[in-house]
Biopython code that builds the backbone (N, CA, C, O; Angstrom):
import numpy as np
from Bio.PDB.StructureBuilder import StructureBuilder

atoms = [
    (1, "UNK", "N", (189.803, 36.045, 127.957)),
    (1, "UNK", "CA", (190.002, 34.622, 128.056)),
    (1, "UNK", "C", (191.225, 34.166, 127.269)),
    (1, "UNK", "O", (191.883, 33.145, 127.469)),
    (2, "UNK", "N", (191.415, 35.101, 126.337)),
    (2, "UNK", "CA", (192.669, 34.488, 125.265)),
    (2, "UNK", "C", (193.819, 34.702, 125.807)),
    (2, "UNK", "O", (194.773, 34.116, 125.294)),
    (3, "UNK", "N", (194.073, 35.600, 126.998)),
    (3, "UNK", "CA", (195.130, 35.693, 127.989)),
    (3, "UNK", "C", (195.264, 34.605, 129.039)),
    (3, "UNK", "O", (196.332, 34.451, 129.631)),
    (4, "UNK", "N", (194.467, 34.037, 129.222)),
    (4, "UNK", "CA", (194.358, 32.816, 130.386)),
    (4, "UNK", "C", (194.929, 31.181, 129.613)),
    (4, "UNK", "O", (194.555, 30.625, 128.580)),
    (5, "UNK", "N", (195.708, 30.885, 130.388)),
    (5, "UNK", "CA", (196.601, 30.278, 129.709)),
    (5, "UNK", "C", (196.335, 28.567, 129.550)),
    (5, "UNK", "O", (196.875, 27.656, 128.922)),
    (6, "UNK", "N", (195.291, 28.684, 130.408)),
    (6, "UNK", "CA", (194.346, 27.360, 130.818)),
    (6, "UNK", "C", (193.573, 26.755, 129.796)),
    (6, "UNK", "O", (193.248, 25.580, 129.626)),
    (7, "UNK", "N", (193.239, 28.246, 128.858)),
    (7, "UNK", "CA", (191.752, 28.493, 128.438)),
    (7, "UNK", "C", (192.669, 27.975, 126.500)),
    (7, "UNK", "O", (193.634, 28.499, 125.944)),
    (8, "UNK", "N", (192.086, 27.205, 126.206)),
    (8, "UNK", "CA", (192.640, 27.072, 124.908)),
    (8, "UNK", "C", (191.830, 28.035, 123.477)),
    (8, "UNK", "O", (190.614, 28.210, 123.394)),
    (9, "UNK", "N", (192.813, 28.528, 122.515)),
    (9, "UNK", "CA", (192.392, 29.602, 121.730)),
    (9, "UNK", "C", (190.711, 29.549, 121.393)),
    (9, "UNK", "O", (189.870, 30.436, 121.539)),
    (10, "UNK", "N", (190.575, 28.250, 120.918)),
    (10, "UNK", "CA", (189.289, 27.331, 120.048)),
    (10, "UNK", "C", (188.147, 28.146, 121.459)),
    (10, "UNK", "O", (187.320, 29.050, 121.341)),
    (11, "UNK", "N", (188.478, 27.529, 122.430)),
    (11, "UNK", "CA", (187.598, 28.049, 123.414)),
    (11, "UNK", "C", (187.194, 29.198, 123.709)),
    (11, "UNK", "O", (185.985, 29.418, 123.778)),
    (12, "UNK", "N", (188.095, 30.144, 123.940)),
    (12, "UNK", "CA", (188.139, 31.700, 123.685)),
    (12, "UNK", "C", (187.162, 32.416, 122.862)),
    (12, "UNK", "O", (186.229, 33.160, 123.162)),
    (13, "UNK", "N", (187.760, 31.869, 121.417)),
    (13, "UNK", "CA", (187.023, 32.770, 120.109)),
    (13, "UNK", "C", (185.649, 32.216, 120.270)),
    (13, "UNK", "O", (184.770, 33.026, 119.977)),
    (14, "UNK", "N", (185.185, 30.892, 120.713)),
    (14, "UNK", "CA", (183.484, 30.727, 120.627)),
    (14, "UNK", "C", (182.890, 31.228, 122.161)),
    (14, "UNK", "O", (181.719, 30.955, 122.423)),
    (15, "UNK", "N", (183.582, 31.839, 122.993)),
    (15, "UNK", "CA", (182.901, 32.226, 124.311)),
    (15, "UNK", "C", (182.901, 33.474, 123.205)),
    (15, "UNK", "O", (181.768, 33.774, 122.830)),
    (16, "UNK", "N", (183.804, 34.117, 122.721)),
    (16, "UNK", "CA", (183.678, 35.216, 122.012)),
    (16, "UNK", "C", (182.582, 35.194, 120.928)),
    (16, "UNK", "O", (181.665, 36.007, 121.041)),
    (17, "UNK", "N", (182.590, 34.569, 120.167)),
    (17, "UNK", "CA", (181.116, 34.816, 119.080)),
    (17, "UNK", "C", (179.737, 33.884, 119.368)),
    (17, "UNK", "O", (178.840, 33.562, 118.588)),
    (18, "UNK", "N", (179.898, 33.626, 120.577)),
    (18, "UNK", "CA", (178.162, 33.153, 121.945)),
    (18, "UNK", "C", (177.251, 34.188, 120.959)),
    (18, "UNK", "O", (176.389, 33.791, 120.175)),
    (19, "UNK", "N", (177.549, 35.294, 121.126)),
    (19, "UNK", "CA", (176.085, 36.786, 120.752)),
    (19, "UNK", "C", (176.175, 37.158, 118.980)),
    (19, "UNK", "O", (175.701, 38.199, 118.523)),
    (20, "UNK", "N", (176.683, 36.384, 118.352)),
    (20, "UNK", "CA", (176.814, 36.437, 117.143)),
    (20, "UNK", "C", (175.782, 35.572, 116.526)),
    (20, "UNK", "O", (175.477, 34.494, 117.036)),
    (21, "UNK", "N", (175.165, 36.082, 115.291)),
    (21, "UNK", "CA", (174.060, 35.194, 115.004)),
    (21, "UNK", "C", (173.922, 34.782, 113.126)),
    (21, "UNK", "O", (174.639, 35.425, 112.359)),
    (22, "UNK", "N", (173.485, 34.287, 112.866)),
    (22, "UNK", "CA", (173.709, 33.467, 111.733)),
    (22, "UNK", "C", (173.331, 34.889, 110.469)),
    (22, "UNK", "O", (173.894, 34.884, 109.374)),
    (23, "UNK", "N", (172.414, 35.905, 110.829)),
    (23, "UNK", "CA", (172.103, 36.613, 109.741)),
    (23, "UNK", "C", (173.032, 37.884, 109.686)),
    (23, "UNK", "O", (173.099, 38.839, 108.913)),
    (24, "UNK", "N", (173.840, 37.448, 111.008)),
    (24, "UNK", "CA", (175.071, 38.933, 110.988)),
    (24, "UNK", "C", (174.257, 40.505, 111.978)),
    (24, "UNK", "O", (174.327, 41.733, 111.928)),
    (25, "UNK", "N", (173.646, 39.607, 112.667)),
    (25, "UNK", "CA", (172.858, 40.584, 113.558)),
    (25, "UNK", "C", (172.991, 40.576, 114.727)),
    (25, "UNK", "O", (172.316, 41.122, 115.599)),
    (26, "UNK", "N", (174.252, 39.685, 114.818)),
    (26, "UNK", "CA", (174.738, 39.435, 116.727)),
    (26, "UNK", "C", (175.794, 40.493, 116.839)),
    (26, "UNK", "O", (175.998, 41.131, 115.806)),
    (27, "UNK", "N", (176.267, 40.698, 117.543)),
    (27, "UNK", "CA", (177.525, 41.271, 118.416)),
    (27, "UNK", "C", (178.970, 40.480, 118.879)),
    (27, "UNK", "O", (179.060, 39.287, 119.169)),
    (28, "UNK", "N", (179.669, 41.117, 118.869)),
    (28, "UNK", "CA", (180.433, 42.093, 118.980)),
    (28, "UNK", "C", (180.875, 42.366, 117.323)),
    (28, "UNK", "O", (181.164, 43.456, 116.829)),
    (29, "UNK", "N", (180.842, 41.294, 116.770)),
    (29, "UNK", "CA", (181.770, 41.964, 115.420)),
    (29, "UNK", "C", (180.608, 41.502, 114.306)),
    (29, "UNK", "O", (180.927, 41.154, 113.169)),
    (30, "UNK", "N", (179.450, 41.536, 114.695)),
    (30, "UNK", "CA", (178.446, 41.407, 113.164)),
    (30, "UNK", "C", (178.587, 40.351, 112.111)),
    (30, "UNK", "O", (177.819, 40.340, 111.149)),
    (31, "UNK", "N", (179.691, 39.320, 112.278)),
    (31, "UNK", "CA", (179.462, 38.110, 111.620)),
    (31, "UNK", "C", (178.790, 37.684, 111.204)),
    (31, "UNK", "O", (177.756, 38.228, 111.592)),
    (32, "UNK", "N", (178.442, 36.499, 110.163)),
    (32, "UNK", "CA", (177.441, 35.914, 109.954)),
    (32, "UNK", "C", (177.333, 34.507, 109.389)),
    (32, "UNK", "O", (178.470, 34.191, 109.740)),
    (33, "UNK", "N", (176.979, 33.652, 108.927)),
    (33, "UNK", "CA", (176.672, 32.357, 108.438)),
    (33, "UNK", "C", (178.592, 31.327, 108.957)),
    (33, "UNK", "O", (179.040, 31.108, 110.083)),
    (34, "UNK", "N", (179.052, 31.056, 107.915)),
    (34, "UNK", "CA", (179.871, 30.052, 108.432)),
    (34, "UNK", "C", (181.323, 30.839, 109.165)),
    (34, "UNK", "O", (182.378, 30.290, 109.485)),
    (35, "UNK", "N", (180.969, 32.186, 109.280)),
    (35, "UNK", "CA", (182.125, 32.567, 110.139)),
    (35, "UNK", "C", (182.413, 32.789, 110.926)),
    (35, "UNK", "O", (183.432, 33.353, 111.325)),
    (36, "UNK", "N", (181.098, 32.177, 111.637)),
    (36, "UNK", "CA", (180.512, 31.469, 113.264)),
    (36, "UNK", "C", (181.313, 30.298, 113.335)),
    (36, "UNK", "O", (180.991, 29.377, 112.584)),
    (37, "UNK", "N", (182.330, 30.140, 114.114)),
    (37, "UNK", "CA", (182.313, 28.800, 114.405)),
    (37, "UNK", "C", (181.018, 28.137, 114.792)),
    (37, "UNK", "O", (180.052, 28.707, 115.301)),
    (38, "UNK", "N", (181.127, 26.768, 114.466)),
    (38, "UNK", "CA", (180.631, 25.662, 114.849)),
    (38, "UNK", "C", (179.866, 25.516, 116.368)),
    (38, "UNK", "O", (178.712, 25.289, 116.729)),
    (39, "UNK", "N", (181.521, 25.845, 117.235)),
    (39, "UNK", "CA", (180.710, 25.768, 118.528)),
    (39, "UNK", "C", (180.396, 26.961, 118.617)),
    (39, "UNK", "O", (179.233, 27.092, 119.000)),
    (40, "UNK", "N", (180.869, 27.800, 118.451)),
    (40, "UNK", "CA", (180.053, 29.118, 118.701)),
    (40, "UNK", "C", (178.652, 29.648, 118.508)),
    (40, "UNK", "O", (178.133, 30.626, 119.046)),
    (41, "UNK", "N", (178.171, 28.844, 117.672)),
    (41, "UNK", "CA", (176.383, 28.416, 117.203)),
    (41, "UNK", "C", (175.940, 27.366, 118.230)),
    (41, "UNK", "O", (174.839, 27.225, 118.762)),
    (42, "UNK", "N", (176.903, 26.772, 118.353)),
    (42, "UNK", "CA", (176.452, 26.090, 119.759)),
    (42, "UNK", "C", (175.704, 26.333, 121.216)),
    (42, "UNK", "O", (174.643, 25.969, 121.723)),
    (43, "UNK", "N", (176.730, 27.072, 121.576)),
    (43, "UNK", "CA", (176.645, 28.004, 122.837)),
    (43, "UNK", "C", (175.868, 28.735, 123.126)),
    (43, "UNK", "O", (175.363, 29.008, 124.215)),
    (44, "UNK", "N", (175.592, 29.432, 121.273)),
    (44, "UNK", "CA", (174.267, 30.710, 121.415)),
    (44, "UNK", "C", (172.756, 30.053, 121.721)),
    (44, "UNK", "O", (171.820, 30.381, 122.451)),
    (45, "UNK", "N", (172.930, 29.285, 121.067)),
    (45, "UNK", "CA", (171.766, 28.381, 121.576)),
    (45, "UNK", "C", (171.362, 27.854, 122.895)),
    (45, "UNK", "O", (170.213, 27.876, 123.335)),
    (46, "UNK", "N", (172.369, 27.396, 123.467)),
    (46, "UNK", "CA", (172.371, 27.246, 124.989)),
    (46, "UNK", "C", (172.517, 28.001, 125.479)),
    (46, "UNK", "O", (172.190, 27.604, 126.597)),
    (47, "UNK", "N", (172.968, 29.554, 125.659)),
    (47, "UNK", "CA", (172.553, 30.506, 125.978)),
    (47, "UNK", "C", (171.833, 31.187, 126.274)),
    (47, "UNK", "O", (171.706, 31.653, 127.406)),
    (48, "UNK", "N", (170.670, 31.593, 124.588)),
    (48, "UNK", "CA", (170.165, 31.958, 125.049)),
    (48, "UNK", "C", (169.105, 30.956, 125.515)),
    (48, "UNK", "O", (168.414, 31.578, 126.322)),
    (49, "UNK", "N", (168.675, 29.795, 125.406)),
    (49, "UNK", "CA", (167.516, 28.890, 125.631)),
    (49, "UNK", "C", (167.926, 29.054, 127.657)),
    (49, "UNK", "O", (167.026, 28.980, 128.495)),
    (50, "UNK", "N", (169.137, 29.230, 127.955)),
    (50, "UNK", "CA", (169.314, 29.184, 129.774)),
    (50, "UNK", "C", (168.960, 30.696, 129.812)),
    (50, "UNK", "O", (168.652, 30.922, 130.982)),
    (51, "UNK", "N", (168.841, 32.014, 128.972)),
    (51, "UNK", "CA", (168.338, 33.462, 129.525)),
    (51, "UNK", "C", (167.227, 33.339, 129.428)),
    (51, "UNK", "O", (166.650, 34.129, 130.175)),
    (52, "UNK", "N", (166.436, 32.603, 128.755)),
    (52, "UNK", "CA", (164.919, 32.768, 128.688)),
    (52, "UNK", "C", (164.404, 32.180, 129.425)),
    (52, "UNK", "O", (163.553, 32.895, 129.953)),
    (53, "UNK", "N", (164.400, 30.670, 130.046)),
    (53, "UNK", "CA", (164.094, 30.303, 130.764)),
    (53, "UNK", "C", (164.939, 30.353, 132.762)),
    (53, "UNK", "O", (164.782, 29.395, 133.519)),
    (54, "UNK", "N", (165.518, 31.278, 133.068)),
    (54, "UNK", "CA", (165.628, 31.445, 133.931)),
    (54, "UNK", "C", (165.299, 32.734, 134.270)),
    (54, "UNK", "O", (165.580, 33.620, 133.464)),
    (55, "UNK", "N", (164.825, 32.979, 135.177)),
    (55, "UNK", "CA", (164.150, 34.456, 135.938)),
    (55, "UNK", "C", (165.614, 35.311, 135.888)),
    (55, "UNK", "O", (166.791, 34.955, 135.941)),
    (56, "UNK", "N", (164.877, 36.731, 135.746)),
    (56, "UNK", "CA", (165.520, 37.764, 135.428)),
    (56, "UNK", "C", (164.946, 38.940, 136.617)),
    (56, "UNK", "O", (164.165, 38.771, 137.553)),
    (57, "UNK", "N", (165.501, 39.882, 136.270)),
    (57, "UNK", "CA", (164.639, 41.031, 137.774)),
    (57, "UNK", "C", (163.888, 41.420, 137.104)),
    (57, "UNK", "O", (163.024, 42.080, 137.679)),
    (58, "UNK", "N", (163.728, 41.274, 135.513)),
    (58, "UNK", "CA", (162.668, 41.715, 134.906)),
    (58, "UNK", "C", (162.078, 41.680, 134.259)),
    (58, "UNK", "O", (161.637, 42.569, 133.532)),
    (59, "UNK", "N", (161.758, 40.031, 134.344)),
    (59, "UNK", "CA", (160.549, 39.093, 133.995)),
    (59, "UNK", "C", (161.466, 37.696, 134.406)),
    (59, "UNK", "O", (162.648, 37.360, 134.491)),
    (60, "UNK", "N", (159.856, 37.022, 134.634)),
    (60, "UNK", "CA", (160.372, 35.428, 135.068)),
    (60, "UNK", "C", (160.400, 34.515, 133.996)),
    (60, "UNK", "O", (159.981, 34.529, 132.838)),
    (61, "UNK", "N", (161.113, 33.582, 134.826)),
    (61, "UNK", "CA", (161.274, 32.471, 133.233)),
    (61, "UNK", "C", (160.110, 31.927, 132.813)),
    (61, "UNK", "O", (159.016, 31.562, 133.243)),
    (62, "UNK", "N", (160.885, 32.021, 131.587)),
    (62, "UNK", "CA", (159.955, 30.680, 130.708)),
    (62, "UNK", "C", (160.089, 29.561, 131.178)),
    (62, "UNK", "O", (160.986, 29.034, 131.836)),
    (63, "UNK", "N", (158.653, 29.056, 130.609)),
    (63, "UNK", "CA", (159.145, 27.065, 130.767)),
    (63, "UNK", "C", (159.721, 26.826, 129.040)),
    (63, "UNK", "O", (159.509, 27.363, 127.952)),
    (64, "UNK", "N", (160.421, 25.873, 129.488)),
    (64, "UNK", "CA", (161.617, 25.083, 128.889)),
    (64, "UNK", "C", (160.883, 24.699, 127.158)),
    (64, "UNK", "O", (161.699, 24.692, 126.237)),
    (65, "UNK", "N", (159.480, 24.422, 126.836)),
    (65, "UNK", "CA", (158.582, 24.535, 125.620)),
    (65, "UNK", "C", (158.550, 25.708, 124.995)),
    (65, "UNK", "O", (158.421, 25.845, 123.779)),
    (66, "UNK", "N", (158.732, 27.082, 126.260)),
    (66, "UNK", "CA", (158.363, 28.197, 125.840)),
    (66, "UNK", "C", (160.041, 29.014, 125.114)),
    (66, "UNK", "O", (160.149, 29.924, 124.292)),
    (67, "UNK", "N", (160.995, 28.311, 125.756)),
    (67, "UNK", "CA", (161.771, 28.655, 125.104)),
    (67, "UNK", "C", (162.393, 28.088, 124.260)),
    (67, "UNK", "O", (163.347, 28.750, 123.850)),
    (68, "UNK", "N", (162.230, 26.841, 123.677)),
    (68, "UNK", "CA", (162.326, 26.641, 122.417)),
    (68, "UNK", "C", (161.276, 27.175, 121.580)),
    (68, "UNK", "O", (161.517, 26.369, 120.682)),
    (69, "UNK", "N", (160.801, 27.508, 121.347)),
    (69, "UNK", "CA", (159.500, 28.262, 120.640)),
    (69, "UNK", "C", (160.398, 29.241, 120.195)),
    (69, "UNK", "O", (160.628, 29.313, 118.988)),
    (70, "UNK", "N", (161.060, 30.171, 121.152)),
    (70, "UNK", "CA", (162.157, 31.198, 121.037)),
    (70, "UNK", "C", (163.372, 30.986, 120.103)),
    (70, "UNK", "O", (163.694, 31.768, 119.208)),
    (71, "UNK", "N", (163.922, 29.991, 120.377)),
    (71, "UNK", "CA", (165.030, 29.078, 119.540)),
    (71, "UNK", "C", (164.420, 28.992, 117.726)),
    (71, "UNK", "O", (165.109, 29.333, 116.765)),
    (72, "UNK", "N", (162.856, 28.403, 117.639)),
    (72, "UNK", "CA", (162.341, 27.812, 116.436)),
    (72, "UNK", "C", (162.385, 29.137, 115.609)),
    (72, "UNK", "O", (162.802, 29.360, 114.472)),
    (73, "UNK", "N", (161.700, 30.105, 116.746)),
    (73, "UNK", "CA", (161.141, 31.168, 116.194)),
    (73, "UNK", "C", (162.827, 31.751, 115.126)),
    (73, "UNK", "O", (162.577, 31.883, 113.928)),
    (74, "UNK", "N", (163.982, 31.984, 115.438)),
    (74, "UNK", "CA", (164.973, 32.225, 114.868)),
    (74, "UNK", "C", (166.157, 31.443, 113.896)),
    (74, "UNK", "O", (167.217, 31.772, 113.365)),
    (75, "UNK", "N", (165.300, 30.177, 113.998)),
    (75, "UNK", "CA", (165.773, 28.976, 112.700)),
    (75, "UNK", "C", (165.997, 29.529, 111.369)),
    (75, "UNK", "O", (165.147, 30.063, 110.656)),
    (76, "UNK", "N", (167.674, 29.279, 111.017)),
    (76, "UNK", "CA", (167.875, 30.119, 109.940)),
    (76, "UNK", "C", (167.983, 31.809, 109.576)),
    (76, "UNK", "O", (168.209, 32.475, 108.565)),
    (77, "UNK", "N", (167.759, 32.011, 110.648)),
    (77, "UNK", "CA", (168.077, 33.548, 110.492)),
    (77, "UNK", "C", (168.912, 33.956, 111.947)),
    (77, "UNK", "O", (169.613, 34.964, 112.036)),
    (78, "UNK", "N", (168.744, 33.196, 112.814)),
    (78, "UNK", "CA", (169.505, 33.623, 113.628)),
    (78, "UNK", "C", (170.321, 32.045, 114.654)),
    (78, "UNK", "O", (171.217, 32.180, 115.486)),
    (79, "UNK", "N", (169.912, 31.188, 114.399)),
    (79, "UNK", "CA", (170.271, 29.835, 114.442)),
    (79, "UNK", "C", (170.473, 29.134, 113.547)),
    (79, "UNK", "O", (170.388, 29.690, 112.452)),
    (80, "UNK", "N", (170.770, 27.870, 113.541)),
    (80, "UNK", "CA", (171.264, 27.180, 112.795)),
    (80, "UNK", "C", (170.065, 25.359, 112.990)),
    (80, "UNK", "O", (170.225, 24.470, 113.826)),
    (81, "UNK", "N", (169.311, 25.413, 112.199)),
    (81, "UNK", "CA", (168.642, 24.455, 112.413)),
    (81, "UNK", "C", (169.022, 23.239, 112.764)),
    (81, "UNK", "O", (168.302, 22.650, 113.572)),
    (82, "UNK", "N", (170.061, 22.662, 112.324)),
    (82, "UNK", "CA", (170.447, 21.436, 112.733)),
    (82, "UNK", "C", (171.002, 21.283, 114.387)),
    (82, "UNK", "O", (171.053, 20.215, 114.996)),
    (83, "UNK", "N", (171.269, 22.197, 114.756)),
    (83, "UNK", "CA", (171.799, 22.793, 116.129)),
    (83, "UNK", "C", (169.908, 22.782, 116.608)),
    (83, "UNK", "O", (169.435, 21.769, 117.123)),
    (84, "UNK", "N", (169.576, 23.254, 116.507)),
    (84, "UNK", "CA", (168.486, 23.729, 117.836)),
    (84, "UNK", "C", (167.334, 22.031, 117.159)),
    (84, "UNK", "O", (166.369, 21.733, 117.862)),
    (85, "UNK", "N", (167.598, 21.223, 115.963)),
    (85, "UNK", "CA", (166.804, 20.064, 116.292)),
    (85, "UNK", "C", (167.445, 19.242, 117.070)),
    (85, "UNK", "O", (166.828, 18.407, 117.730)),
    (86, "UNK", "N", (169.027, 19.373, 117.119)),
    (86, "UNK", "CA", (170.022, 18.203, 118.113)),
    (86, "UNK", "C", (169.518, 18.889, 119.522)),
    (86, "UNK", "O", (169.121, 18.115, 120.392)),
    (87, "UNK", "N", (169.514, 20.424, 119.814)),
    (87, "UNK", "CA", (169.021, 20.613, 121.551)),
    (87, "UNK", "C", (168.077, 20.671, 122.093)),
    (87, "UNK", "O", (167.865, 20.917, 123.281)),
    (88, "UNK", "N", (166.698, 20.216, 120.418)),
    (88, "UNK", "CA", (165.399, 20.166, 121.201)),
    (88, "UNK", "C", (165.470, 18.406, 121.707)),
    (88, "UNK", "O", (164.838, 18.219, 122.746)),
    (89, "UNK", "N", (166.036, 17.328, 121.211)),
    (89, "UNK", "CA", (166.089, 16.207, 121.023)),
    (89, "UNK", "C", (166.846, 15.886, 122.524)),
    (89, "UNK", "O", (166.436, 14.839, 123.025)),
    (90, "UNK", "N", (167.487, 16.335, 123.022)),
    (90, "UNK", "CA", (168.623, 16.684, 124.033)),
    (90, "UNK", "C", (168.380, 17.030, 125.235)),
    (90, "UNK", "O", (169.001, 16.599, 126.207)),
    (91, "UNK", "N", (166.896, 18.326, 125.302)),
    (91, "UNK", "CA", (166.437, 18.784, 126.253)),
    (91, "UNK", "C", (165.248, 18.108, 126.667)),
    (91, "UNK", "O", (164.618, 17.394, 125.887)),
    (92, "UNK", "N", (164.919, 18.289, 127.821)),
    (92, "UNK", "CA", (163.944, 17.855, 128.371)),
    (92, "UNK", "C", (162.744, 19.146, 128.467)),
    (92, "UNK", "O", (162.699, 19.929, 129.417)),
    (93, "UNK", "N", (162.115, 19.171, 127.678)),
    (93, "UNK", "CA", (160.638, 20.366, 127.763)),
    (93, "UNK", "C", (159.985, 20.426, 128.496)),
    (93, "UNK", "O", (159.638, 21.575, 128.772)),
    (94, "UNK", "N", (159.611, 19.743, 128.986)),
    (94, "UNK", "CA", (158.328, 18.923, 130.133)),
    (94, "UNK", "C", (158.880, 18.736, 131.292)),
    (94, "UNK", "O", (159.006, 17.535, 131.530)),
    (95, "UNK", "N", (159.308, 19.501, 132.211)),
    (95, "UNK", "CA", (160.107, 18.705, 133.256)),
    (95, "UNK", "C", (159.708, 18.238, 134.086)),
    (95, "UNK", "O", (158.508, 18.487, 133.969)),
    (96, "UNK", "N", (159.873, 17.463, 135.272)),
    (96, "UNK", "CA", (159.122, 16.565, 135.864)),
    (96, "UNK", "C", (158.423, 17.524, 136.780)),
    (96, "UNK", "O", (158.988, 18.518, 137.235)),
    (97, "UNK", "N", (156.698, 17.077, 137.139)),
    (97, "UNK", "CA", (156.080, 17.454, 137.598)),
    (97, "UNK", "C", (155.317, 18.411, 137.067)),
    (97, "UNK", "O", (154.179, 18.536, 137.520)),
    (98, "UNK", "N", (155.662, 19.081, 136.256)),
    (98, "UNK", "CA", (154.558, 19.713, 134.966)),
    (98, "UNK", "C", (153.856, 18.848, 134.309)),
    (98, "UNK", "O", (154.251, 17.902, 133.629)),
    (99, "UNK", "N", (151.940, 19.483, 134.714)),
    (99, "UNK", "CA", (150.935, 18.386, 133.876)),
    (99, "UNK", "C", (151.147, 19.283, 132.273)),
    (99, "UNK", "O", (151.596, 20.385, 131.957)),
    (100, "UNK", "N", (150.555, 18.124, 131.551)),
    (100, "UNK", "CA", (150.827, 18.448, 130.336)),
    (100, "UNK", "C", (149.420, 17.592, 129.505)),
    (100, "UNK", "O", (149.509, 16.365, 129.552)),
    (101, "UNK", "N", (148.792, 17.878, 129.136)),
    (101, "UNK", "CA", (147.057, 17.965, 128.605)),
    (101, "UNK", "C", (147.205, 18.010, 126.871)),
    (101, "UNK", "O", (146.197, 18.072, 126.167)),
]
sb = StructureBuilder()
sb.init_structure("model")
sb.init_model(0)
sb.init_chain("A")
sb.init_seg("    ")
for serial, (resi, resn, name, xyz) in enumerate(atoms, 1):
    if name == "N":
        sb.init_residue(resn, " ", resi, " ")
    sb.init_atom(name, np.array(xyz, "f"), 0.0, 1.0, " ", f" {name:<3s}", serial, name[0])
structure = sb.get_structure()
């Protein structure tokens, strides 16, 4: 992406550290706490909260409750809390037509 001339640097390096995670247990380069960009904690979050809840060939999605559960479950060790309370606040859990008891 950092070759594409469209694509501005800022943008690049956080498509690049998406799989990087706050305790230095993501990928590609093992980073950790603030040397995540900003948006790059961003993204991972929306990431992975769109892999879990969309079907895979090998297993189906979650509902949208079930994957923040996923998100909570890694608060502070692999997220960034203030990030996943702004995308639970943001998202819609319940989506229409799901009863909910």
């Amino acid at each position: 992406m950092k070759n594409v001339h469209t694509v501005s640097l800022l943008v690049a390096n956080c498509a690049y550290q998406h799989h990087e995670r706050l305790d230095g247990s993501g990928y590609p380069r093992g980073i950790k706490g603030d040397e995540i960009h900003y948006f790059g904690k961003i993204i991972a979050v929306a990431d992975v909260f769109d892999a879990v809840t969309s079907n895979r060939v090998y297993r189906k999605a979650m509902l949208p409750h079930q994957g923040l559960e996923v998100l909570y479950a890694g608060v502070g060790k692999k997220f960034d809390n203030t990030i996943i309370e702004a995308f639970r606040r943001a998202v819609a859990i319940y989506p229409n037509g799901l009863s909910v008891e």
